[in-house]
N, C-alpha and C positions, 0 to 999 in steps of 0.2 A: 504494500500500500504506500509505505514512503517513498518508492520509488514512481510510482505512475502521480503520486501528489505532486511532484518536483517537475518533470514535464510541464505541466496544466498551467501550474503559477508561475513557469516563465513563456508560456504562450499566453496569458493572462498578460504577464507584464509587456509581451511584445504588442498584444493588440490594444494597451493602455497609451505602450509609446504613440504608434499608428494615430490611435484616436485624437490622441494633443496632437500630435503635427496637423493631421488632415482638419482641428478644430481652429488651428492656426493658420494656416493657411487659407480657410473659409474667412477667417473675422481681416487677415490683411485683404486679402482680393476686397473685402466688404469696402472694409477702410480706403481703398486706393479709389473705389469708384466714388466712394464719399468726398474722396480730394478733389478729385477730377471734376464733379459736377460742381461741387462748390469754386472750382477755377472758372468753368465756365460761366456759371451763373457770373460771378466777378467780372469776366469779358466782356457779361451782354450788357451790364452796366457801364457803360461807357460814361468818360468824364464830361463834366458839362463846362470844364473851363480849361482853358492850358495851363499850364504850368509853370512857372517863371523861370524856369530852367529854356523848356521849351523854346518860348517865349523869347527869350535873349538870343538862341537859336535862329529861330525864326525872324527875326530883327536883323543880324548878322547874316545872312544870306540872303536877304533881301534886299539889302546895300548891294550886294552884288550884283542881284536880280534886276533892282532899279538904277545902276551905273549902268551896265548893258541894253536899257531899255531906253535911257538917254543918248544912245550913239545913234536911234535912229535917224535923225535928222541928217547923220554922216552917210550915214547908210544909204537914204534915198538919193542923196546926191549922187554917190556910186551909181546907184540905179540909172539916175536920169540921165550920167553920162555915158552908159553902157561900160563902164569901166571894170570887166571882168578880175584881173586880178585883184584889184583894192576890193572889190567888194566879197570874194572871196577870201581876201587876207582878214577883214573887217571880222568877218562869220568866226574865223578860223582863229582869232587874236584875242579879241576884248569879248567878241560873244561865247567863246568856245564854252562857259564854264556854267553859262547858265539852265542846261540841261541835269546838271550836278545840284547849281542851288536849286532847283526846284523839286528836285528829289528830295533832300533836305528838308525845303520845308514844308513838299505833302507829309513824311513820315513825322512829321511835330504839328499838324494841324487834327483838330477833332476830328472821330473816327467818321462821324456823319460828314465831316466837309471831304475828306481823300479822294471818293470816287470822281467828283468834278474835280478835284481840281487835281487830280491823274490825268484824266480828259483831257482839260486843258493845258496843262505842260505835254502831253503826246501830241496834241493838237500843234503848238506852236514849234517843237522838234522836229516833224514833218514839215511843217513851211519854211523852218529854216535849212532841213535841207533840199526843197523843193528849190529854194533860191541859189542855193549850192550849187547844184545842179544844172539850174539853167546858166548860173554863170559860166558855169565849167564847158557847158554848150554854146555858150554867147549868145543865147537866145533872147532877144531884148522885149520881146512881149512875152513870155514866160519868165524871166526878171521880174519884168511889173507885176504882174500877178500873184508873182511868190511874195514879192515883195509889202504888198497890200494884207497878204493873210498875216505874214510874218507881224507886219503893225498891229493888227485886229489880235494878232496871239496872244500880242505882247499885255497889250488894255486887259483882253479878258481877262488872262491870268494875274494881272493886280488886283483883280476885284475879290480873287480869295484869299488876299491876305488879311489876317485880321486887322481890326479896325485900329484895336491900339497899338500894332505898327507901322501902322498906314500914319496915325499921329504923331508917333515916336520919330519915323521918319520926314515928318515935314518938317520939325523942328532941328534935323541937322542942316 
């Protein structure tokens, strides 16, 4: 009898270990979906304000964004004298960097503002290299044309910045 008792109570004790693993394992899986929905619930709450971190970001690339949107006036004149290098050098020199800021500052604007205003920086990245393009062709009515969205890119895409950089920045 001692001996078939000794058996038992270590197959006993194997399916006790069993039992706590597989009870451990049930309560972490539990646990981990616990995190996860509470992450996302968290996401779907999006912020209603930026950040001042952000913010100073956003500010700071938009100096950029708004230097490069002041060289239009240099820009058209290229245009208007068909002057394909300069106006290629132009795109390629002082604009080249504004595809960057705008990256910049969709990923630090509200989760509700990104989709437009992705839009709009692809939007105006396509007419500036539409103008590229036609310079590189010397196509002097496909210039103007690029050159008209390019302006129109440039307006819309200020209109999504926020307002208190759009203020911050009048004041420099």
């Amino acid at each position: 009898m001692a001996l078939r008792s000794q058996p038992i109570s270590a197959v006993g004790a194997l399916l006790r270990r069993a039992l706590r693993f597989a009870l451990m394992l049930v309560l972490s899986v539990a646990l981990g979906s616990s995190l996860l929905a509470s992450e996302a619930a968290a996401a779907k709450k999006a912020p209603s304000t930026i950040s001042p971190a952000d913010m100073a970001t956003i500010t700071r690339q938009a100096e950029g964004f708004l230097a490069a949107r002041d060289r239009l006036p240099d820009l058209a004149a290229l245009v208007n004298d068909k002057d394909w290098t300069f106006t290629r050098n132009l795109i390629h020199g002082p604009m080249q960097e504004v595809s960057r800021e705008m990256l910049y500052i969709n990923q630090r604007l509200l989760p509700a503002d990104r989709p437009e205003a992705t839009k709009r920086a692809n939007n105006l990245k396509a007419a500036l290299a539409d103008l590229d393009e036609a310079a590189r062709l010397q196509d002097g009515e496909a210039l103007r044309k690029a050159y008209i969205k390019v302006a129109s890119g440039f307006g819309l895409y200020a209109q999504v910045l926020p307002e208190q950089v759009k203020q911050d920045l009048k004041q420099i």
